[in-house]
KETILO-921204 format. One line per 8 residues: for each residue x, y, z of C-alpha. Coordinates in nm, 4 decimals, decimal comma. Example, Ala and Ser with C-alpha at 12.3 -4.5 7.8 and 13.67 -1.06 7.14 Angstrom:
BEGIN
1,2300/-0,4500/0,7800  1,3670/-0,1060/0,7140 $
//
This chain:
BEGIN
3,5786/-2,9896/2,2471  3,5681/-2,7013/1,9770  3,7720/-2,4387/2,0375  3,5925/-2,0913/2,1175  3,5945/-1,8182/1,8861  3,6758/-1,4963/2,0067  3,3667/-1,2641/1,9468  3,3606/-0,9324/2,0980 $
3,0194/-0,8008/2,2345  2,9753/-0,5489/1,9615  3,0478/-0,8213/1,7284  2,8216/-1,0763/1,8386  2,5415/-0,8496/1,8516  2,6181/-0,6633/1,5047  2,5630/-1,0841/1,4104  2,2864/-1,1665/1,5683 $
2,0839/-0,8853/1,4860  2,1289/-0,9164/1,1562  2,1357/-1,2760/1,0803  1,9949/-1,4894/1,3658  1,6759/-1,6217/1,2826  1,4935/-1,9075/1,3575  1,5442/-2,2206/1,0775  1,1941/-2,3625/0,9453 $
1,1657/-2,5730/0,6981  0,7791/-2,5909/0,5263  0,6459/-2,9210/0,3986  0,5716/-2,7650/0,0497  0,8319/-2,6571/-0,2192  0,8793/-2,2747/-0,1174  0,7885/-2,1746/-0,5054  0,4758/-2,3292/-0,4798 $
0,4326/-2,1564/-0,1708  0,5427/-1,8402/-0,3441  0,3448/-1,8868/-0,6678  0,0388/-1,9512/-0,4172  0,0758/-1,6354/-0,2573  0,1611/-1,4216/-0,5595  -0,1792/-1,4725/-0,7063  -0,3885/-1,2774/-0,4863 $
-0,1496/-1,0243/-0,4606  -0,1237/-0,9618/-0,8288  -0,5017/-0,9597/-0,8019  -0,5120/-0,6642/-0,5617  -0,2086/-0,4776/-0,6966  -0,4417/-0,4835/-1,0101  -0,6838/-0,3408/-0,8837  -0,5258/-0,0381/-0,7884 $
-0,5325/0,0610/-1,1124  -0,7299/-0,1704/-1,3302  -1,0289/0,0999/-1,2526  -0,8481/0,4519/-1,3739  -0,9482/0,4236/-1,7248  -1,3162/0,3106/-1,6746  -1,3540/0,6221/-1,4352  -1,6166/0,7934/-1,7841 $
-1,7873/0,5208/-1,8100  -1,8418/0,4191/-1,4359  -1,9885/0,7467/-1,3802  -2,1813/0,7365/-1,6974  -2,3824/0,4277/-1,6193  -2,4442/0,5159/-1,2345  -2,5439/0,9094/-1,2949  -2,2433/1,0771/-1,2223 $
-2,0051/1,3507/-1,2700  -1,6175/1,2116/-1,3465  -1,5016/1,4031/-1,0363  -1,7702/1,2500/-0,8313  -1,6285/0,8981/-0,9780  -1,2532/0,9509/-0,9079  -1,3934/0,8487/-0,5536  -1,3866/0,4892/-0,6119 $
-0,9996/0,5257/-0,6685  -0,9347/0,7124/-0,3779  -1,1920/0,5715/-0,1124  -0,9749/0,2315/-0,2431  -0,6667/0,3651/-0,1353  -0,7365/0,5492/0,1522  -0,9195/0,2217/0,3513  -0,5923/0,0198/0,2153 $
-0,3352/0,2553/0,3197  -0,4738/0,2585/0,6945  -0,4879/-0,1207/0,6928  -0,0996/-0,1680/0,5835  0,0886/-0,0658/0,8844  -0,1302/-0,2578/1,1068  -0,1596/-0,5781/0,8723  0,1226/-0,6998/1,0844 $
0,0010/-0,6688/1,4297  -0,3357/-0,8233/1,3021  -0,1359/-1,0635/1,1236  0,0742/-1,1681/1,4874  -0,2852/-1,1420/1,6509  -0,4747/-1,3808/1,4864  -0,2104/-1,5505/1,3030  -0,0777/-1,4992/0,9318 $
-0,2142/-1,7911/0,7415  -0,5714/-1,7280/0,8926  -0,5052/-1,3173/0,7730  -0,4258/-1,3537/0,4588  -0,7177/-1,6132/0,3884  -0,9294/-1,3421/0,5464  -0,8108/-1,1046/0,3202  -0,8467/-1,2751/0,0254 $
-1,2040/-1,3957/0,1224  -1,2906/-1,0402/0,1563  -1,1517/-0,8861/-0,1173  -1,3134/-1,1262/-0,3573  -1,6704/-1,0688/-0,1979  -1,6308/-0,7127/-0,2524  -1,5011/-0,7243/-0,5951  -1,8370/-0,9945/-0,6261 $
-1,9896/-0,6328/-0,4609  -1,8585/-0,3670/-0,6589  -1,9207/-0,5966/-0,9777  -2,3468/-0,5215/-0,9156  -2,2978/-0,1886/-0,7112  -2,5963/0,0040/-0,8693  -2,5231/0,3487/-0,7249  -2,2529/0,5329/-0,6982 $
-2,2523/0,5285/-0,2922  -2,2795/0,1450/-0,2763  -1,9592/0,1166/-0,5111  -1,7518/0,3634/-0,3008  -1,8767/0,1882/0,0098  -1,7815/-0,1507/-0,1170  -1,4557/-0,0065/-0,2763  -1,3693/0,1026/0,1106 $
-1,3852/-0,2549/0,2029  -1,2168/-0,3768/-0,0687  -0,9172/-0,1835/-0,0006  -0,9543/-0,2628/0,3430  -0,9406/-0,6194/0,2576  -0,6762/-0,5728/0,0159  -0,4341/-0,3758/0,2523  -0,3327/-0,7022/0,4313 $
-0,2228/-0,8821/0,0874  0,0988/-0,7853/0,0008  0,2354/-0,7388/0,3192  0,1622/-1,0947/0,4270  0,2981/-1,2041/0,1085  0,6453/-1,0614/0,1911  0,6399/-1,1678/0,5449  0,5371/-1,5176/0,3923 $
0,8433/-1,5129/0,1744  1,0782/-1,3930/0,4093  0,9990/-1,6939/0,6442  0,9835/-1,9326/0,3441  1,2908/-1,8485/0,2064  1,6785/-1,8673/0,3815  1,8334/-1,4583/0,4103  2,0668/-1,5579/0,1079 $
1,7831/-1,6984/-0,1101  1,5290/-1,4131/-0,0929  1,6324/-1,2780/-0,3641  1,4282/-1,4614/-0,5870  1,1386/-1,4626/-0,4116  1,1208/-1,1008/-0,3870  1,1611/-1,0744/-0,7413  0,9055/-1,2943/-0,8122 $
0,6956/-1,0602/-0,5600  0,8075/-0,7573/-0,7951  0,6338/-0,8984/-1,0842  0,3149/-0,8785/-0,8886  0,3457/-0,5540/-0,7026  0,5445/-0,3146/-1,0027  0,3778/-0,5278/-1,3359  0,0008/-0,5293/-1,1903 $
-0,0369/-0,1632/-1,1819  0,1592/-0,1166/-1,5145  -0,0790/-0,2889/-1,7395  -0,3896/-0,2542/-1,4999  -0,5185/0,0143/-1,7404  -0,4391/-0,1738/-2,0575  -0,6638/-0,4838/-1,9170  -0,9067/-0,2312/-1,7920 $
-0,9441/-0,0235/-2,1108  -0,9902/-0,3582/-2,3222  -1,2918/-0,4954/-2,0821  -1,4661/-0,1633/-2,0642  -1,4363/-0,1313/-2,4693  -1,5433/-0,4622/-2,5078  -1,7391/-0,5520/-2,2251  -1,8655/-0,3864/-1,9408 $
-1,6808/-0,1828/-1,6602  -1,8081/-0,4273/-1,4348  -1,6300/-0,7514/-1,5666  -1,2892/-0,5234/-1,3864  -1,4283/-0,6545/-1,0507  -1,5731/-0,9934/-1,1738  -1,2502/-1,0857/-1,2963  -1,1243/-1,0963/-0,9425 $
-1,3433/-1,3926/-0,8350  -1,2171/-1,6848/-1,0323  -0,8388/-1,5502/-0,9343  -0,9913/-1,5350/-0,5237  -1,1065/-1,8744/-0,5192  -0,8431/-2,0274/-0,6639  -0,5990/-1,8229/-0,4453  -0,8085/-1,9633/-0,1091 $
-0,7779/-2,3095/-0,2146  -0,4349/-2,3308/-0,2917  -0,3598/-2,1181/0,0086  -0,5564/-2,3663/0,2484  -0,3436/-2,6589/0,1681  -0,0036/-2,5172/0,0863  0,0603/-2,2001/0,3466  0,1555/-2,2723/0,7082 $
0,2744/-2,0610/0,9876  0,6194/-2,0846/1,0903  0,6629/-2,2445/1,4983  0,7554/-1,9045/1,5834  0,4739/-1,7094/1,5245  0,2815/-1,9293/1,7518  0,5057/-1,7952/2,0149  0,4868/-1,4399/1,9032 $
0,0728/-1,4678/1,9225  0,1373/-1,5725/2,2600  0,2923/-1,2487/2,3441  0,0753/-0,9901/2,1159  -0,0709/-0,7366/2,3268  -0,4310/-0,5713/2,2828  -0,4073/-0,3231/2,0549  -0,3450/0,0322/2,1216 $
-0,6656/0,1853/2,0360  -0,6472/0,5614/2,0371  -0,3136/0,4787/1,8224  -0,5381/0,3025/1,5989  -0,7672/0,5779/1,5498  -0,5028/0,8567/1,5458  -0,3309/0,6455/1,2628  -0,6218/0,6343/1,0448 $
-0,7294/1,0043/1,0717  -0,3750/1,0835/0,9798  -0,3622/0,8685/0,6568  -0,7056/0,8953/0,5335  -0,6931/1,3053/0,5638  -0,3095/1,3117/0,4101  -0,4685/1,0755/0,1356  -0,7779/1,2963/0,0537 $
-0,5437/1,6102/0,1211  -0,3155/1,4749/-0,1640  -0,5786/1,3055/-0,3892  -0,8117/1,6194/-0,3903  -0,5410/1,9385/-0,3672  -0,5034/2,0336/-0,7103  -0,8615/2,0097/-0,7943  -0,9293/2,2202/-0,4977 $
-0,6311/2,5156/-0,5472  -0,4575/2,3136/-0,2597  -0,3958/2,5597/0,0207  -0,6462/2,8241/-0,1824  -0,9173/2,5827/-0,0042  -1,0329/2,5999/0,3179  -1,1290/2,1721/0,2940  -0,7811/2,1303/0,1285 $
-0,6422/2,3602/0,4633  -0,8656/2,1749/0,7105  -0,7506/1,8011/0,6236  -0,3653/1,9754/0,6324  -0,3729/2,0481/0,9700  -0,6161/1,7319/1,0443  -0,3207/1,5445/0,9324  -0,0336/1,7115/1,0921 $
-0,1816/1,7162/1,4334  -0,2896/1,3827/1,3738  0,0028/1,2568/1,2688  0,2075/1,4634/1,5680  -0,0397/1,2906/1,8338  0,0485/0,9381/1,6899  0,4356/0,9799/1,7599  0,3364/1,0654/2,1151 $
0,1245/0,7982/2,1658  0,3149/0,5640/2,0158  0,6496/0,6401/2,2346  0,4542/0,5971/2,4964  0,1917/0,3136/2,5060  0,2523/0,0058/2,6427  0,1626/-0,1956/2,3001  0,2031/0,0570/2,0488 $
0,0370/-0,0085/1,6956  0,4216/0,0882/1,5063  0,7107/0,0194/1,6781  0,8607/0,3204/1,6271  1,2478/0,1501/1,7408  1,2955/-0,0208/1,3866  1,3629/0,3345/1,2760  1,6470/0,3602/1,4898 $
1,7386/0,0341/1,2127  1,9921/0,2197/0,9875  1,9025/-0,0378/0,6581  1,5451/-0,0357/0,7706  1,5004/0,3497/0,7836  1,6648/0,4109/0,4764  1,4930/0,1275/0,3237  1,1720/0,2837/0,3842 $
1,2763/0,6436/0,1707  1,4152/0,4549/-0,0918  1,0713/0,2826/-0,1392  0,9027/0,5749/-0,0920  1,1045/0,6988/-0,3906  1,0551/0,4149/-0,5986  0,6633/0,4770/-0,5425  0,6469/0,8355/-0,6668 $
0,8867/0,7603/-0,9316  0,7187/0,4431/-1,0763  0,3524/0,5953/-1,0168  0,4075/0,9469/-1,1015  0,5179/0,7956/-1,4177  0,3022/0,5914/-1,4972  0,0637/0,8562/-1,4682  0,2400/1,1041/-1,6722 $
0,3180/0,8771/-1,9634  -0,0296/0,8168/-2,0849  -0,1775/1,1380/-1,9592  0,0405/1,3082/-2,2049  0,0282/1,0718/-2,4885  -0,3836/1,0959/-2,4670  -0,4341/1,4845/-2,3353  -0,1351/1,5847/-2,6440 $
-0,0932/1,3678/-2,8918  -0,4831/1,2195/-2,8682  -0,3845/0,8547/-2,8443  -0,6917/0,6198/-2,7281  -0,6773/0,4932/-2,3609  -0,5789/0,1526/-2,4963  -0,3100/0,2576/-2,7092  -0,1370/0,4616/-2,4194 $
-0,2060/0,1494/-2,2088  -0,0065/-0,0338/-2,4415  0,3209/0,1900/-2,3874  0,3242/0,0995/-2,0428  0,2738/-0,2440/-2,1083  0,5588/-0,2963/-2,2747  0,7295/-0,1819/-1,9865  0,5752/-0,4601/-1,7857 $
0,6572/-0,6909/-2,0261  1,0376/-0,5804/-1,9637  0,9848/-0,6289/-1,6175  0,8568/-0,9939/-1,6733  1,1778/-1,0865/-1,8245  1,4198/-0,9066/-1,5735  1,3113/-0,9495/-1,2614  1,4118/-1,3145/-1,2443 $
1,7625/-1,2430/-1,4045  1,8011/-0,9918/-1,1479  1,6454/-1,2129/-0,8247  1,9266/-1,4789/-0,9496  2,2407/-1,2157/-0,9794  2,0788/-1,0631/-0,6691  2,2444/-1,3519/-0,4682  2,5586/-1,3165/-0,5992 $
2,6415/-0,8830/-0,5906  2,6455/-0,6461/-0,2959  2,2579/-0,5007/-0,2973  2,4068/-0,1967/-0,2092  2,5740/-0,1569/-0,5527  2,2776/-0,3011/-0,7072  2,0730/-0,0017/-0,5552  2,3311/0,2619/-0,6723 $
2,2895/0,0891/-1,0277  1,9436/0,0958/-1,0105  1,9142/0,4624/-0,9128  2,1541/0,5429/-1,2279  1,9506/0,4103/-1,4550  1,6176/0,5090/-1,3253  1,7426/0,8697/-1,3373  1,8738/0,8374/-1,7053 $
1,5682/0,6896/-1,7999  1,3345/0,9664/-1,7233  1,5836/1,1820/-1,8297  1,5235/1,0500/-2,1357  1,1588/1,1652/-2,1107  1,2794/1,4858/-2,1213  1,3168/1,4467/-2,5224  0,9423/1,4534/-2,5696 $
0,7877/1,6811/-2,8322  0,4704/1,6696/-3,0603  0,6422/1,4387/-3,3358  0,6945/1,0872/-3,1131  0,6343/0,8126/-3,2699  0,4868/0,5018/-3,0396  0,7898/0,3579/-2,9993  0,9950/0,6897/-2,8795 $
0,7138/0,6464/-2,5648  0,7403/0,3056/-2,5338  1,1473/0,3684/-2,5318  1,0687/0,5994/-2,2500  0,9124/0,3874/-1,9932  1,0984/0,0494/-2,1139  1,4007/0,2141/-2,0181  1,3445/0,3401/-1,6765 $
1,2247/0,0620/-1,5993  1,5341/-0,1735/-1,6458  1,6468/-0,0284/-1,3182  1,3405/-0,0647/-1,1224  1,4418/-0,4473/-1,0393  1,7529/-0,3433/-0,9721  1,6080/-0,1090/-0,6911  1,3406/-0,3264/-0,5842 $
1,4626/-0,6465/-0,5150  1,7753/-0,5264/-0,3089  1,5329/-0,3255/-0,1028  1,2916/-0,5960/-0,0551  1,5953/-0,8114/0,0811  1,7596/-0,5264/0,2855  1,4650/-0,4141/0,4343  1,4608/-0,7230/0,6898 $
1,8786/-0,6684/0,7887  1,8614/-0,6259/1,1163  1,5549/-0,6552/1,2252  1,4331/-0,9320/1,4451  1,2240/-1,2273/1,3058  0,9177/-1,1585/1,4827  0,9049/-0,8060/1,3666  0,9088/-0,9657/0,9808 $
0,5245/-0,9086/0,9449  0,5427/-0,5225/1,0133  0,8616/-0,4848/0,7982  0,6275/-0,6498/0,5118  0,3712/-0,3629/0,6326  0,5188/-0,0642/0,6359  0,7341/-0,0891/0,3452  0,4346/-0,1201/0,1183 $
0,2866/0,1959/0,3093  0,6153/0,3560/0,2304  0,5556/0,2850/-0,1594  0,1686/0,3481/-0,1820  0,2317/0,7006/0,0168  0,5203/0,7742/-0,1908  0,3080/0,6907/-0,5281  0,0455/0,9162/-0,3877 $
0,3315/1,1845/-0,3454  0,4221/1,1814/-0,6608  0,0864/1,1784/-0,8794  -0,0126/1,4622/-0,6674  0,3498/1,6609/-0,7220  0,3112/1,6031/-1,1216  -0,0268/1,7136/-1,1146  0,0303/2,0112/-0,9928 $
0,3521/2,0636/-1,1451  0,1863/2,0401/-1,4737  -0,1066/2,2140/-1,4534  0,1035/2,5531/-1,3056  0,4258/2,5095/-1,5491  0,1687/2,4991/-1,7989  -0,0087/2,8153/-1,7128  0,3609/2,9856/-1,6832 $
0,3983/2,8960/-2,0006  0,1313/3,0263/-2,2010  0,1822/3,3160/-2,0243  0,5143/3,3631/-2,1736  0,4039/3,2429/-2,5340  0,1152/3,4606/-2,5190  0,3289/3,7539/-2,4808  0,5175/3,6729/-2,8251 $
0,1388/3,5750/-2,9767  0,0405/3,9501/-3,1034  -0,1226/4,0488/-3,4306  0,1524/4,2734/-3,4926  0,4009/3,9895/-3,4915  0,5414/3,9042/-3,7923  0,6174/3,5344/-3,7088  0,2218/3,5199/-3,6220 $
0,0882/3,7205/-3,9022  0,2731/3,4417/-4,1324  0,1686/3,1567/-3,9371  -0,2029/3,2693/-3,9699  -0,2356/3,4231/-4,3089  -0,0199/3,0414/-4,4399  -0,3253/2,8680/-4,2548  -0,5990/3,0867/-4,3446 $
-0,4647/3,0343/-4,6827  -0,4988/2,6565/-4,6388  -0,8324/2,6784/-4,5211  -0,9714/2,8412/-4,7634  -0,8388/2,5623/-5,0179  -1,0459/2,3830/-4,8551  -1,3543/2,5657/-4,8741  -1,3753/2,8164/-4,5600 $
-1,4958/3,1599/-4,6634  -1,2648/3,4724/-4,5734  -1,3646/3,5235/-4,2591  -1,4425/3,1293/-4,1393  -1,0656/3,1010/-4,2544  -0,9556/3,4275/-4,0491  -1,1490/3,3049/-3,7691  -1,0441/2,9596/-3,7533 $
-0,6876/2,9687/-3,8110  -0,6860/3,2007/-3,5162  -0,8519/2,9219/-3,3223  -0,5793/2,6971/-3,4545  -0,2878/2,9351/-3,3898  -0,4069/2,9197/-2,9663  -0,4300/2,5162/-3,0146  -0,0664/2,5518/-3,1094 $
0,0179/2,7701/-2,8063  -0,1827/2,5756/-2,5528  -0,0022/2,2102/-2,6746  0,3574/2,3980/-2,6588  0,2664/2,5288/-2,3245  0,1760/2,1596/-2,1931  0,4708/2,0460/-2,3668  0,7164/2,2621/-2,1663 $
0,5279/2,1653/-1,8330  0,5905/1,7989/-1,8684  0,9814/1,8921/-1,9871  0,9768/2,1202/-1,7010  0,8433/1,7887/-1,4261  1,0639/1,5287/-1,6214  1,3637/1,7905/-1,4716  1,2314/1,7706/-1,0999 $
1,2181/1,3943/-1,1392  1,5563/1,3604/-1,2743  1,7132/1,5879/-0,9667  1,5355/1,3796/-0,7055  1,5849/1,0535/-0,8592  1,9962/1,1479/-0,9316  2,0308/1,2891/-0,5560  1,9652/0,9386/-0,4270 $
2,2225/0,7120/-0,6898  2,4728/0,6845/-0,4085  2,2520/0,6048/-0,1084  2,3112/0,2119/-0,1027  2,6444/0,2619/0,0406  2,5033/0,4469/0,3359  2,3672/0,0881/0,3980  2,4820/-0,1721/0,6088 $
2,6037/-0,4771/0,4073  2,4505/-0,7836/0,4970  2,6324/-1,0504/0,5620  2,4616/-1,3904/0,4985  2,6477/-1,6954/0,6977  2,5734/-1,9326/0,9760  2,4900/-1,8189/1,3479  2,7473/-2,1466/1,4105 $
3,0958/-1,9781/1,2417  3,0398/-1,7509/1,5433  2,9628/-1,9588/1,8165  3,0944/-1,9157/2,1393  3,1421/-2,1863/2,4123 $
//
């Protein structure tokens, strides 16, 4: 008979919580089962973005202002973001496999939907469902992975995940800006159909649920209703709150004020109900999960980092330096491109180094990479911007791959579907964050600025009298007359202003970035290492 190992109580339940889980073995290769899954998800995280640079000519062809259009982006992610953190009680409901094919048959009818929407209401209506359909995607792909693949192998997987989740949205608007040009705006939805099928009929054969969840199903309770609708009223009026405030002078407007409190009372009213229903939507106790919790704020950083970012890059190479859509597209596709390339390298070495020191890493060179942003002025070339985002984003896999795998430490098997769930809230919410923080840091740096330069912009200046008598001069080489010269070169001397006041905004946002991101370098090692090794080297008779 072995001999018993002596495991204290602390010990044994420090191991089992952390890495006990139930051994299942599918009858496919897991990468196929991976690459299976991936597809659809790529598909949807497109689509989050695919549609921002098609926003003129969406509203052009259905009779619509721009602001009326930006609608379609954020009915998309407000229907998606309520359907993530319940993806996995639906998921344990109904069953995962059955879910995701669900999903993925929805989302490609409404794509099929959006594709001949000939209003403007229909296409926001049938956006709603999309994103409603598309909520449950990457969530079940995680959960997916996590079963398919051993603790000490997830690495991988997750990084193949990464490609989907962190690439799709980065080249979304390059792909979108080259159909519009060259087709039609509606050939972004279209293209989802071919990708939809495909992903259902690989997904039919190939994905299976693991033994356990049959169990788990067993065991679901109904679902918590007024939790259900206290959830939703929180997200969707925090998502209009933060998709609509700067247009609206944030608190300056009484809708702006009104879907504030909506969502803070909402939002208070959820915690209550959920601490004390019997089947509660969120299980509020994987907080009390040290890696889980922190997990979560890391990702939320990663999402206003990467999206705020990705915003900002393009929205200052088109609104200052006039590049076309599809040539700012292209900057942050060569970030993608990066991303292709390391994300595998890092899913492999991910298996071998402490996450935790991986995350610190990551964090480090996240933070010098916007930092590097900082540099911008109104002589870039291409490839000073495409320097930019390529190198902040070396460190996203490091970030996002560790936190994909730590994110599951210590939490129990059956709670894998709504660890897939919430995490991705945690990103979209935190991208959401941060467009609407750069936003408005922009627009009021910018106005703080020109205040200032306008102050040292006088006619009795002699740095301004030079500056406008040198181009009045040149104009009038050119064939103005006196005055046209006078007149214009004034014109030209405000351009100046306005572009060095925008200048100093973004410099001034690249700053706040750069604190928050540096802040968080050493938070891995407030982690719990985990510690990937058979539940048998700690058995006890």
């Amino acid at each position: 008979m072995a001999q018993a190992t002596a495991v204290t109580p602390a010990q044994q339940q420090d191991h089992d919580s952390d890495f006990h889980y139930e051994h299942w073995t599918p009858r496919y290769n897991p990468w196929v089962i991976a690459f299976t899954v991936t597809l659809a998800t790529f598909m949807e995280a497109l689509d989050s973005s695919i549609a921002n640079v098609s926003l003129p000519h969406i509203a052009g062809t259905l009779g619509a202002t721009y602001d009326e259009a930006t609608w379609i982006l954020t009915s998309y992610l407000v229907s998606n973001a309520i359907v993530l953190p319940i993806s996995g009680w639906i998921a344990n409901r109904i069953g995962r496999k059955r879910f995701y094919m669900t999903c993925v048959a929805g989302f490609t009818i409404m794509s099929f939907l959006c594709g001949l929407a000939g209003s403007l209401f229909m296409l926001v209506f049938f956006r709603v469902m999309q994103g409603a359909a598309g909520g449950g995607l990457q969530p079940s792909e995680r959960a997916i992975l996590a079963d398919t693949f051993a603790p000490e192998k997830r690495s991988m997987a997750f990084a193949l995940y990464g490609m989907a989740v962190v690439v799709a949205p980065a080249i979304g608007p390059t792909i979108g800006g080259w159909i519009t040009d060259n087709f039609s705006w509606r050939w972004i939805f279209f293209l989802n159909i071919p990708v939809g099928i495909l992903s259902l009929t690989l997904t039919s054969r190939i994905v299976e649920d693991p033994p356990y969840l049959k169990r788990v199903r067993e065991r679901v309770g109904r679902i918590d209703g007024i939790g259900l609708g206290l959830l939703a009223v929180t997200i969707g009026a925090l998502q209009i709150m933060l998709d609509k405030g700067q247009e609206k002078d944030w608190f300056g407007s009484h809708l702006i004020i009104a879907f504030a409190i909506t969502a803070a009372v909402g939002f208070v009213l959820f915690l209550w109900r959920e601490l004390t229903a019997e089947h509660p939507v969120i299980d509020l106790r994987m907080y009390q999960k040290r890696n889980f919790a922190m997990t979560q704020l890391v990702m939320l950083v990663i999402g206003a980092a990467l999206y705020s970012t990705t915003v900002m890059i393009p929205q200052f190479l088109q609104e200052v330096m006039n590049y076309t859509a599809t040539e700012a597209g292209f900057v942050l596709s060569l970030g993608g491109l990066v991303l292709i390339v390391l994300l595998p390298i890092v899913g492999f070495i991910g298996q071998k180094f402490d996450p935790r020191a991986m995350i610190c890493f990551g964090f480090a060179v996240v933070t010098f990479g916007i930092w590097r942003i900082a540099d911008l002025n109104l002589s870039i070339s291409f490839w000073d911007a495409a320097s930019w985002r390529v190198i902040m984003v070396l460190g996203m896999p490091f970030l996002f791959v560790p936190i994909s795998v730590m994110s599951y430490v210590g939490v129990p098997q059956e709670k894998n579907n709504e660890v897939s769930g919430l995490t991705a809230l945690a990103r979209n919410i935190g991208g959401s964050l941060g467009v609407s923080f750069i936003s408005t840091m922009l627009i009021r740096r910018a106005q703080v600025h020109q205040q200032y330069l306008a102050a040292h912009v006088m006619p009795a200046s002699p740095i301004y009298q030079t500056m406008q008598h040198g181009l009045a001069a040149a104009l009038q080489n050119k064939g103005y007359s006196p005055a046209e010269a006078a007149s214009a070169s004034m014109a030209r001397v405000y351009q100046m202003m306005i572009q060095q006041a925008n200048v100093l905004a973004y410099i001034d946002t690249v700053h706040v970035l750069v604190i928050l991101t540096a802040c968080l370098i050493p938070i891995g090692y407030l982690m719990k290492k985990p510690r990937f090794r058979p539940k048998q080297n700690a058995s006890i008779e």
